[in-house]
C-alpha positions in Angstrom: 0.0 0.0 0.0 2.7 2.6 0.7 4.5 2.0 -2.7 0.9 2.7 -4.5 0.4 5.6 -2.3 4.0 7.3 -3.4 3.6 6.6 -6.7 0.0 8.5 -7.0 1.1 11.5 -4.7 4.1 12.0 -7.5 2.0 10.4 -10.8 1.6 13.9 -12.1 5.1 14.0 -12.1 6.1 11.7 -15.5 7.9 14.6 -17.0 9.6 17.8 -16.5 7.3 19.4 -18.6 4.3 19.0 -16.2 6.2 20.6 -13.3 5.1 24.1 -14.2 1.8 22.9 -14.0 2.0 21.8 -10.3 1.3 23.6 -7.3 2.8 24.3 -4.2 0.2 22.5 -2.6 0.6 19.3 -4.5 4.3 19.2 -4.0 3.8 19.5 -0.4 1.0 16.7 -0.2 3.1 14.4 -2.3 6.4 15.3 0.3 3.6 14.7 3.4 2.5 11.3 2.2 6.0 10.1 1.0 7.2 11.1 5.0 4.2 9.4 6.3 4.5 6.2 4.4 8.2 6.1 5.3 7.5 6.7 8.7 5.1 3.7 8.8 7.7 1.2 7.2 9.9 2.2 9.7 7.2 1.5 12.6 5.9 -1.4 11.5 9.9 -2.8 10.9 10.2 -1.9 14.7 6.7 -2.9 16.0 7.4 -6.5 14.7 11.3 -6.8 15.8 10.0 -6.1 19.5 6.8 -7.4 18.7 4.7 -4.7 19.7 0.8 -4.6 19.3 0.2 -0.8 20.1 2.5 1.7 18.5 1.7 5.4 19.7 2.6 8.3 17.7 3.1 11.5 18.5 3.5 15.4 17.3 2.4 17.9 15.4 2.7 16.1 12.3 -0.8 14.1 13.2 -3.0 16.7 13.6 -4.2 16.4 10.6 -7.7 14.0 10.6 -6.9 12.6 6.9 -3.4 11.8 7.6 -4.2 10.0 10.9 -6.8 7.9 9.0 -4.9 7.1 6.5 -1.9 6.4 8.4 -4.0 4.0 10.9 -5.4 2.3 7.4 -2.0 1.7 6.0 -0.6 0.6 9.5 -3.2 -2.3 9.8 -2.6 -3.3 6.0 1.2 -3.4 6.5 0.8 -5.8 9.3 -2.3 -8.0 8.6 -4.0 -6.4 11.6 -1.4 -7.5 14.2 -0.7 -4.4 15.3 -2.2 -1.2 16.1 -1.5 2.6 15.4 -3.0 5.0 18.5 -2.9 8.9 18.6 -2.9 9.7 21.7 -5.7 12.9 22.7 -2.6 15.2 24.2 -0.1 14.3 21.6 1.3 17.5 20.7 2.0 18.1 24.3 3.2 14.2 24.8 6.0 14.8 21.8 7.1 18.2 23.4 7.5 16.7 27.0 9.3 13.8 25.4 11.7 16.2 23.0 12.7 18.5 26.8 12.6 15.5 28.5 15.7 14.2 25.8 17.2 17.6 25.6 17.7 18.0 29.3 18.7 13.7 29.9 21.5 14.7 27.1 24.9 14.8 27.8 26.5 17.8 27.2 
């Protein structure tokens, strides 16, 4: 499912004549839905080497309703349902408590 997503977001893109025809928009939808799709590879790679059932994410990048939808769709395709994708109701303030938490843990 990822690889079909990619390749609609950037369809349009068959030659470098139809890039003047694109907008800013489009670009950064396709860039959004590459990110997310590589993200989820990357989860689901980790989710099933520490066989995990419940992977939370977190940040502003989820606030959006369609990318949370479709990331939970794609999640549950890429592993047949054993595992889920949760979004936590305070996640924005969740990935900034975990980022100070890090910054302040660090080493310096």
């Amino acid at each position: 499912m990822p690889g079909n997503m990619i390749a609609s977001s950037f369809g349009r893109l068959k030659d470098l004549e139809t890039c003047d025809n694109l907008s800013k928009d489009d670009i950064a939808r396709s860039l959004m839905t590459l990110i997310a799709a590589n993200n989820l590879i990357f989860s689901k790679i980790l989710a099933q080497m520490e066989k995990i059932k419940r992977v939370i994410w977190i940040g502003n990048h989820t606030d959006m309703l369609e990318y949370m939808q479709m990331s939970e769709y794609a999640f549950a395709n890429l592993t047949n349902n054993e595992a889920e994708l949760m979004f936590p109701t305070y996640h924005s303030f969740l990935g900034s408590l975990g980022l100070l938490l890090s910054a302040t843990s660090a080493n310096y």
